[in-house]
C-alpha positions in Angstrom: 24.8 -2.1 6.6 22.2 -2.3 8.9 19.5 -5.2 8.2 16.4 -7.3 9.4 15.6 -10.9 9.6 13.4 -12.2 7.2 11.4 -13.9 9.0 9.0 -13.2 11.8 5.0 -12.2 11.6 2.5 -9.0 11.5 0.8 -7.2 8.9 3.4 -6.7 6.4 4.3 -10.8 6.8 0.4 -12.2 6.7 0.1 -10.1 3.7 2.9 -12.3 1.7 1.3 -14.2 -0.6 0.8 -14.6 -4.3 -2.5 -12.7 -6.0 -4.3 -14.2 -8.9 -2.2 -13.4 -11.8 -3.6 -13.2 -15.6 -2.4 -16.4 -17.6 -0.6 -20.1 -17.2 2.6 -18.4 -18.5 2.1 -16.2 -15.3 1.2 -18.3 -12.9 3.9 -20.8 -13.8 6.5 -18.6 -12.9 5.3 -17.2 -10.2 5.5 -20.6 -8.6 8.7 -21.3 -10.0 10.0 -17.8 -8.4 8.5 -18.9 -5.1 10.1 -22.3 -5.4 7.1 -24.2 -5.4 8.6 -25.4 -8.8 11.9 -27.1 -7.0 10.3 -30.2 -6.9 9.6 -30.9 -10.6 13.1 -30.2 -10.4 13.2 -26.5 -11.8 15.9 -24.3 -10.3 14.0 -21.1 -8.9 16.1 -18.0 -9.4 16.9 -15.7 -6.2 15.7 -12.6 -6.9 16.6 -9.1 -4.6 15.2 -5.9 -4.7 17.2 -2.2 -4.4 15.3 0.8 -3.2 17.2 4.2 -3.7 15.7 6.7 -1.2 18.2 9.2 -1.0 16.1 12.1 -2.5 15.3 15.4 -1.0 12.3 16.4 -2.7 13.0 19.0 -4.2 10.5 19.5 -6.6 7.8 18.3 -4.2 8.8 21.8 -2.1 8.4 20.7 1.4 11.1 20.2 4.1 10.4 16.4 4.1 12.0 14.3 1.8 8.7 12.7 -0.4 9.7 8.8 0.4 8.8 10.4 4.4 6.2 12.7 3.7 2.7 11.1 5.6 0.0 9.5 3.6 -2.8 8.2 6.1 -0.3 9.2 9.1 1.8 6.6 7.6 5.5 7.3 5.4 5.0 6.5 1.7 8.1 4.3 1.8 6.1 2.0 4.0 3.7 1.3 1.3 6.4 0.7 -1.3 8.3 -1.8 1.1 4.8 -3.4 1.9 4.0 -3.9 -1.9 7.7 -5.5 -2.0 7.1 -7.7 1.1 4.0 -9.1 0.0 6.0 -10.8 -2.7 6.8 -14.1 -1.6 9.9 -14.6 -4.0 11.5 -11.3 -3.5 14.3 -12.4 -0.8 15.8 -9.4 0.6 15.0 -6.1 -0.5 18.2 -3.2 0.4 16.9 0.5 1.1 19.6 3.3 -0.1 18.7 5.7 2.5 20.9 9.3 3.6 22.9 8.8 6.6 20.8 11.8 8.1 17.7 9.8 7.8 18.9 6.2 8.6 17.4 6.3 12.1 14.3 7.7 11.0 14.0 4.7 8.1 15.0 2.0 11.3 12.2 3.4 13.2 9.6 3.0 10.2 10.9 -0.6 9.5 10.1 -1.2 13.1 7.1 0.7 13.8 5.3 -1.0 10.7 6.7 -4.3 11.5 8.5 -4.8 7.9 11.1 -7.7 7.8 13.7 -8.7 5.2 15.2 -5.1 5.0 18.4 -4.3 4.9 20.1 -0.5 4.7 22.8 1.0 3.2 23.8 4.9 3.1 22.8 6.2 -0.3 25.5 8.2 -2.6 25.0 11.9 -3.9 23.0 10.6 -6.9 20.8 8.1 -7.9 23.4 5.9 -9.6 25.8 6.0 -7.0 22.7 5.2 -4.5 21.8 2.0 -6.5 25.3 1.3 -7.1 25.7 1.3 -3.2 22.4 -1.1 -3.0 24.1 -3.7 -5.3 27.3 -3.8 -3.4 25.6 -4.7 -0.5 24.5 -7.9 -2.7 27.5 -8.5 -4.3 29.6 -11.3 -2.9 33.1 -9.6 -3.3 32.3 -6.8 -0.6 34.0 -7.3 2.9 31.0 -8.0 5.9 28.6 -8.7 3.0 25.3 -10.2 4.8 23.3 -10.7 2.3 23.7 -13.4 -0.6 24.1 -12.7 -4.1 20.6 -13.1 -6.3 20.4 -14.2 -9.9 18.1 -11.5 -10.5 17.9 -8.2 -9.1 14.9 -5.8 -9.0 14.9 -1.8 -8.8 12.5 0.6 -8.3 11.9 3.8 -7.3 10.7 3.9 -2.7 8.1 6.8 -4.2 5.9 4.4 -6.5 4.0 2.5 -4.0 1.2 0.9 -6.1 3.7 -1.5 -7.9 1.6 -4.8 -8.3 3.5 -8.8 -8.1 2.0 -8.8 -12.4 4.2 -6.5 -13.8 7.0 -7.4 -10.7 7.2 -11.0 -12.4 6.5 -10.0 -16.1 10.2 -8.1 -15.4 11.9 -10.6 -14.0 11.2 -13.2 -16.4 11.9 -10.9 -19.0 15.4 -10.2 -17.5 16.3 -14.1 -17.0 15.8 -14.1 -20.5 17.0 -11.0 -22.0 19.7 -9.9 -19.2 17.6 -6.9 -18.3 14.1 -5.7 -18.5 12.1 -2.6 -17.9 8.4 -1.5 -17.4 7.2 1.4 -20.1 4.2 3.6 -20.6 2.5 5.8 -23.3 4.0 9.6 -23.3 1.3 11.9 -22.3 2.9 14.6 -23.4 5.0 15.5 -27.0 8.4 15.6 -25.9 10.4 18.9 -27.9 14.0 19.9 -27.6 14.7 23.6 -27.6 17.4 25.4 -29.0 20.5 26.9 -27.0 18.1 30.5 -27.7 15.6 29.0 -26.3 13.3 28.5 -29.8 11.8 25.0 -30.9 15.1 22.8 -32.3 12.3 19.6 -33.1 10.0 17.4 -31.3 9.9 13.4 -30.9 6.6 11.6 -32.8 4.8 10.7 -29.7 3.3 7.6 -30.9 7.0 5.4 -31.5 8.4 6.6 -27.9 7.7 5.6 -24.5 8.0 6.6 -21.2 10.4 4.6 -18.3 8.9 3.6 -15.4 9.7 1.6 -12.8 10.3 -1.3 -11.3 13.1 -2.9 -14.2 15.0 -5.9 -13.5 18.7 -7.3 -14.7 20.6 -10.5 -14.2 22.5 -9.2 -11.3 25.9 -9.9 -12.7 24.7 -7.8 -16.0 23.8 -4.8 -13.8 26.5 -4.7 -11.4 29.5 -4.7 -13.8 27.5 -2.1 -15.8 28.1 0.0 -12.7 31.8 -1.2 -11.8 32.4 0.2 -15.5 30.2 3.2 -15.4 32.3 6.7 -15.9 31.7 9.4 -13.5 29.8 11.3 -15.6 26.8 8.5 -16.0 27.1 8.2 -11.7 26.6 11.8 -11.8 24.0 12.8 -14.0 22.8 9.5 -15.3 19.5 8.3 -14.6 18.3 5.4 -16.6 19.6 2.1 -15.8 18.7 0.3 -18.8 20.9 2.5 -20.8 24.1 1.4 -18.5 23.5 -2.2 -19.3 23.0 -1.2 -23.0 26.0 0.7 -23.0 28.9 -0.7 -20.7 27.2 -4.3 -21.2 25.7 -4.5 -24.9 22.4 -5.7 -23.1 19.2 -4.7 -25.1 16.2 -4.6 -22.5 13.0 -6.5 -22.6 9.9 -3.7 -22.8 7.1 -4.3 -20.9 4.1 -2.9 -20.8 3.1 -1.9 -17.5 0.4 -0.5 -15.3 -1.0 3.4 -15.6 -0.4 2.5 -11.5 3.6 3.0 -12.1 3.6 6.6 -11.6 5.9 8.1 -9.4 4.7 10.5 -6.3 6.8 13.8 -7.4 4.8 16.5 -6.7 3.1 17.8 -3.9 -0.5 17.1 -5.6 0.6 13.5 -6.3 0.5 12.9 -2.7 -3.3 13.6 -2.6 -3.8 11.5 -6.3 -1.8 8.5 -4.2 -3.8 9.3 -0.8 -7.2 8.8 -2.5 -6.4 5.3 -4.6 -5.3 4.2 -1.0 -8.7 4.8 0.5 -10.4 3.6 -2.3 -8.7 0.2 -2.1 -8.8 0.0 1.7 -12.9 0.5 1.3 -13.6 -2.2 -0.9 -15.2 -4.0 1.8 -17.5 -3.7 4.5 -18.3 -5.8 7.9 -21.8 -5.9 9.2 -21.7 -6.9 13.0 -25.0 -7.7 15.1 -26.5 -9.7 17.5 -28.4 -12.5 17.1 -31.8 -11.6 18.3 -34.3 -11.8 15.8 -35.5 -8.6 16.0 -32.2 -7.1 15.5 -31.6 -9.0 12.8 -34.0 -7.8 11.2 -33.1 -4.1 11.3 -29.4 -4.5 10.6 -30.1 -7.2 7.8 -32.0 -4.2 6.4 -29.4 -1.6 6.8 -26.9 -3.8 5.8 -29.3 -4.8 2.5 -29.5 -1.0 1.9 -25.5 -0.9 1.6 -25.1 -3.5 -0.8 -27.8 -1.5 -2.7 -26.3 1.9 -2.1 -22.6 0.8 -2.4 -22.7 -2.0 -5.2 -19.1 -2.0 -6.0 -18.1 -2.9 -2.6 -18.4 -6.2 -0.7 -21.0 -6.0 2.4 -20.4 -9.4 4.6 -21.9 -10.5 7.7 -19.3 -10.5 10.5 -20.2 -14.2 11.7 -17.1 -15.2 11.9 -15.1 -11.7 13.2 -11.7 -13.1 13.3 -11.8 -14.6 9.6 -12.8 -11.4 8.5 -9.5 -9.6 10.3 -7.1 -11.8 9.1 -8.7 -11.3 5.4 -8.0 -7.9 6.0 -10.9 -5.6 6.4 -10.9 -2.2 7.5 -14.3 -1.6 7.7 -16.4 -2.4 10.5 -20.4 -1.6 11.2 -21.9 -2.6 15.1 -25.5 -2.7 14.8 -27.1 -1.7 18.3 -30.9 -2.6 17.8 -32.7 -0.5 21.3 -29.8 0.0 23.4 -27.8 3.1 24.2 -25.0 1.0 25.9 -21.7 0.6 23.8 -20.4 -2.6 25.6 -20.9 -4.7 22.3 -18.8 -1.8 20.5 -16.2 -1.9 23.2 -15.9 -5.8 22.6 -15.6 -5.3 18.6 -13.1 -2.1 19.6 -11.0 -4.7 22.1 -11.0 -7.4 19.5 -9.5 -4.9 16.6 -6.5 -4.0 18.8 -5.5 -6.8 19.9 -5.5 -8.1 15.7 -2.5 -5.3 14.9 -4.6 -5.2 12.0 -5.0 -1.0 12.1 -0.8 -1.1 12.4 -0.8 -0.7 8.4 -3.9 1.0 7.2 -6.7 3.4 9.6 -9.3 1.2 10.8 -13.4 2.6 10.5 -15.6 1.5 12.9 -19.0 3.1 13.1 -21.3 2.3 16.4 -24.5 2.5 14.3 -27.8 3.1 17.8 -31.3 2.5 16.9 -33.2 4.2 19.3 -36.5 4.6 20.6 -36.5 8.0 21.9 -39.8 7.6 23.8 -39.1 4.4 25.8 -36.4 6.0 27.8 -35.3 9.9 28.3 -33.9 11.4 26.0 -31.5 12.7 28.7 -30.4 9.3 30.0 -29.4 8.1 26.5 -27.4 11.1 25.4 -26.0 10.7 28.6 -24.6 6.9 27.6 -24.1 8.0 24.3 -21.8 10.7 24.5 -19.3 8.1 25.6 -18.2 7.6 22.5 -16.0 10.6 22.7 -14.2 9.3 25.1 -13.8 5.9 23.1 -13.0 6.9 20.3 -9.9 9.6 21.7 -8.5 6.2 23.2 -9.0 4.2 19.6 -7.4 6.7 17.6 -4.0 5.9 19.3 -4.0 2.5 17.7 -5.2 4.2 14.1 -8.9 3.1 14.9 -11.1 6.1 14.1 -14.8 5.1 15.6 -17.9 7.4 14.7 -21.5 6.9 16.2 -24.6 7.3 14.2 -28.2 7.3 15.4 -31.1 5.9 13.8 -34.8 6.6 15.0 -36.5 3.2 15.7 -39.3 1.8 15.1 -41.1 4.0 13.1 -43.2 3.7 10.3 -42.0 2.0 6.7 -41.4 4.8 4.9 -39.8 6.9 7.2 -37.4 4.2 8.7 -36.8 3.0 4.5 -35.3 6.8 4.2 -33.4 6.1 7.6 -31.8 3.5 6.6 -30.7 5.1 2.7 -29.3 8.3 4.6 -27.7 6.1 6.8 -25.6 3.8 4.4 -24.8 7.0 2.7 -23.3 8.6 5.7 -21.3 5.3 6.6 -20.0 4.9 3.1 -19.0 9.0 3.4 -17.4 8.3 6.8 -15.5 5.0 5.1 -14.5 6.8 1.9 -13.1 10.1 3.7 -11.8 8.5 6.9 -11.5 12.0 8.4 -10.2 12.4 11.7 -11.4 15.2 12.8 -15.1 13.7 12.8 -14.1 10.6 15.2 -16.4 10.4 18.6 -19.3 12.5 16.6 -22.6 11.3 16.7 -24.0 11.8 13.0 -28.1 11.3 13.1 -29.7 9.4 9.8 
């Protein structure tokens, strides 16, 4: 078994920490599970997590197993581990992975900086790949590293968008009830055909439900489900609430969870999962300028016309650059009021890479140039401007992507009020899309 210290920083570490979570009940214990509760004397359970990612994809139909296939030019099991990570209680968290593929998954644990992961080779199946995950928790296995939790969490490495809510709302629910599971509507009328292939009879929709992940069991419960389990269940099983119900006498908890539990299967759900990440990584945008009066001026206004064009994102002034980095902000806007010079860009550019904050998600910058085309040749500014290409084929290395846009400037009210409206719709295009094949381009507004 191959595993990681938990501790250490980066990315995947600063991004630990407990999100607002809906009711007391809740909140209580999530600071119970983080042990914030030990003092009032309250014994915090030690919760793990299991990850089977043995699969080959097979019904995705591409050569790459789905848990590697790229989203963002990053592997999808590096969003799943980060959602994991960021859970403060979870203590260790064991990734089932092919023998094939274990020095591929040590490389993605160390290129995206995770910590706290630990790997075992997966099984054949899905049982015998989580049954492998809990041994390497369980205390009566020789070499055994890790230390046995009260409470053990698994979920599927291809359902990234899992969120601490419904993560806690489990575990609670198996403390209680021995085991736990999240559940969804059916979307579809599930039928069973006959042996020649006619209608035998259908399931009424509206009293089933479909399992999701994550689920969650008192460790003990789960474990001796497997150490009982026939060959049969390890071979073609695939629900692990039904082991603990039926080697263990352990009726789950249902919970209701997320429409955000789906699980990437097909080659389309790659897409579905590619655009929710962009749409939560463009939630806000950074506004950087200088301080000169008259450049204020301009970029407040462009930066007014944003907030007006883009009112469900956040628009902040970037006053305080490295506050807004460590919040996490992937967005970035340099207003350059009369200058065709990218030194202020470069600095912005310099500041960003040494952050490691584009290690995890692509970061956007766009160089935004208001000109005035008559003070100085057109020639001469091109000239400076068209080092942007250069720039931005350096950036891209370290997952920045940089685009330039040109603004005319000054000019009249009018003309320079429909500037500035094509302009923050072109920088919330670039934002939203995040195409790389546009980086070093100088779009004009």
């Amino acid at each position: 078994m191959e595993s990681w210290p938990p501790g250490g920083s980066g990315p995947a570490e600063a991004g630990r920490r407990l999100r607002d979570l809906r009711g007391a009940d809740l909140a209580a214990s999530a600071s119970l599970l983080s042990g914030a509760g030990a003092e009032a004397g309250c014994s915090a359970p030690a919760v793990a997590a299991v990850l089977p990612a043995g699969g080959s994809g097979e019904r995705m139909g591409v050569p790459t197993p789905k848990q590697f296939c790229p989203i963002l030019e990053r592997p999808l099991i590096s969003y799943t581990l980060q959602a994991l990570e960021r859970v403060s209680w979870i203590k260790d968290i064991v990734v089932a992975v092919t023998g094939e593929n274990m020095e591929a998954m040590k490389c993605i644990i160390q290129r995206y900086q995770h910590k706290g992961i630990s790997l075992v080779e997966s099984g054949v199946t899905r049982h015998r790949s989580i049954f492998n995950g809990l041994k390497a928790l369980a205390e009566d296995q020789p070499n055994c590293r890790l230390s046995k939790p009260e409470v053990v969490i698994i979920h599927d490495a291809v359902r990234p968008f899992v969120e601490e809510d419904v993560l806690l709302k489990v575990v609670t629910a198996a403390k209680e009830h021995g085991a736990a599971g999240a559940i969804r509507p059916l979307v579809s009328t599930v039928i069973s055909p006959s042996v020649d292939g006619c209608l035998d009879h259908s399931l009424e929709r509206a009293r089933h439900r479909a399992s999701e992940m994550p689920q969650a069991f008192l460790f003990d419960v789960i474990y001796e489900a497997y150490q009982q389990c026939s060959d049969y269940d390890l071979e073609f099983g695939t629900e692990c609430l039904h082991l603990a119900l039926k080697y263990c006498h352990i009726k789950a908890k249902l919970i209701e969870g997320s429409p955000d539990l789906w699980k990437v299967t097909y080659k389309r759900d790659l897409y579905a999962a590619e655009s929710i990440i962009k749409e939560r990584i463009s939630q806000q945008i950074c506004v950087v300028m200088d301080t000169k009066e008259d450049e204020e001026h301009v970029g407040h206004r462009l930066e007014e016309m944003l907030k007006n064009e883009l009112n469900h994102v956040k628009v902040t002034s970037g006053r305080d650059l490295q506050q807004i980095i460590l919040e996490q902000c992937y967005n970035f806007v340099r207003v350059n009021v009369m200058t065709s010079d990218f030194e202020e860009t470069q600095k912005l550019l310099n500041m960003l890479e040494e952050s490691n904050l584009s290690i995890l998600y692509p970061v956007v910058v766009i160089s935004v140039q208001f000109l005035d085309y008559e003070s100085v040749p057109f020639g001469q500014k091109m000239e400076n401007l068209m080092q942007i290409r250069e720039f931005a084929k350096q950036v891209k290395k370290r997952n920045i992507l940089l685009y330039g846009l040109l603004v005319y400037y000054p000019q009249d009210e009018q003309k320079l009020q429909e500037s500035l409206r094509h302009g923050a719709t072109i920088i919330a295009a670039l934002i939203k899309e995040r195409n790389s094949g546009l980086i070093g381009q100088l779009l004009v507004a």
